[in-house]
N, C-alpha and C positions, 0 to 999 in steps of 0.2 A: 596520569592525567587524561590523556586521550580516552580511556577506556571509561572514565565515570561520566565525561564527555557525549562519548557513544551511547553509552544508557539512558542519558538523558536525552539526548538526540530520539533514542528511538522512543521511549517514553513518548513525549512531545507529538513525534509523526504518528505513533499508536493513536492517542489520543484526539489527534486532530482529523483522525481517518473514522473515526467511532459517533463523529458529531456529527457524521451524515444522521445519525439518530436511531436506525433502523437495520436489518438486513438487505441488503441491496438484492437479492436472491427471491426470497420469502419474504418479508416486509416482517417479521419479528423481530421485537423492541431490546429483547434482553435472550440471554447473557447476550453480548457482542464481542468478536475479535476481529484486530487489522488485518489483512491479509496483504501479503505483496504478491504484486503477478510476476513481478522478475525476481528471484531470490533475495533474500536480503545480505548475500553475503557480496552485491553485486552494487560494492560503493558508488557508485553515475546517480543510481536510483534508488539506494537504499530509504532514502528520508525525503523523494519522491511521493508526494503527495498522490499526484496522476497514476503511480507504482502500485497504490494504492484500493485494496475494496474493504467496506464496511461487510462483513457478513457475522448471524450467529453461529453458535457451536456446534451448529450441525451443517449448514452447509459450509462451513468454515472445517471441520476435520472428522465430524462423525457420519453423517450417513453416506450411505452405499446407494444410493438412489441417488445424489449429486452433492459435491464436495469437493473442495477444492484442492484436498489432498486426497480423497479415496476414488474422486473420476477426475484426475485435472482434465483428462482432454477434451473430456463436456464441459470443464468450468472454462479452458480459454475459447471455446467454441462462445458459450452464453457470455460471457467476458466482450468479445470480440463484438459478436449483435448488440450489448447492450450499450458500450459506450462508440463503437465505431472503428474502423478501419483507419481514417485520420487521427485517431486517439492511439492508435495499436502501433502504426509505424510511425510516428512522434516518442513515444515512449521505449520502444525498438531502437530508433533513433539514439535517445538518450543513454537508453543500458548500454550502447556501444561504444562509449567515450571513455575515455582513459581520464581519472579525477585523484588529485592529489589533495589531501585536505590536510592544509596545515592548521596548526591549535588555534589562528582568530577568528579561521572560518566555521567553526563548529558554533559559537555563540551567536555570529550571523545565520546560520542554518533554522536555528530553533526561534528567532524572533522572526525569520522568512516565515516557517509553518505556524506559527501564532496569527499571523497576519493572513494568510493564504487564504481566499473564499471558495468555495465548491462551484465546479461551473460544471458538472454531469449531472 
């Protein structure tokens, strides 16, 4: 149960991180992927919207010129100027919390990120 849950969960937060509409990096439209700046194996923030960058398939995991898996330390460098220092230790903040989620909180999770607006 919880694991088709989780799929859906992350589906969901994918999705709702992609409606920024664009690359948050380069400004290109397509393809698009979620990226998480705190891992996602890192339950506080997993489906952490704020956790959260729109970027394409290149700055998101192929080039060597910037990417958020082949240079992270320029991506949390550009990360950090782009949304801010109160954004960074807010979300810092959050990744360091200890979070238990039981099964009725997963269905409140996914209609919180339906609802969620973009404030960056």
């Amino acid at each position: 149960m919880k694991r088709s849950l989780s799929k859906k969960l992350d589906k969901a937060w994918a999705d709702k991180v992609k409606e920024y509409g664009m690359c948050e990096h380069c400004s290109k439209t397509k393809p698009l992927n979620a990226h998480h700046f705190y891992s996602r194996s890192i339950r506080s923030v997993r489906w952490d919207v704020d956790n959260g960058f729109c970027l394409c398939v290149g700055c998101h995991v192929f080039s060597s010129n910037f990417s958020a898996h082949k240079t992270p330390a320029e991506f949390v460098e550009w990360a950090i100027e782009k949304r801010g220092i109160q954004w960074y230790e807010t979300v810092k903040e959050r990744k360091n919390k200890v979070v238990k989620f039981l099964d009725s909180d997963y269905e409140e999770i996914i209609t919180r990120l339906r609802q969620t607006e973009f404030d960056f």
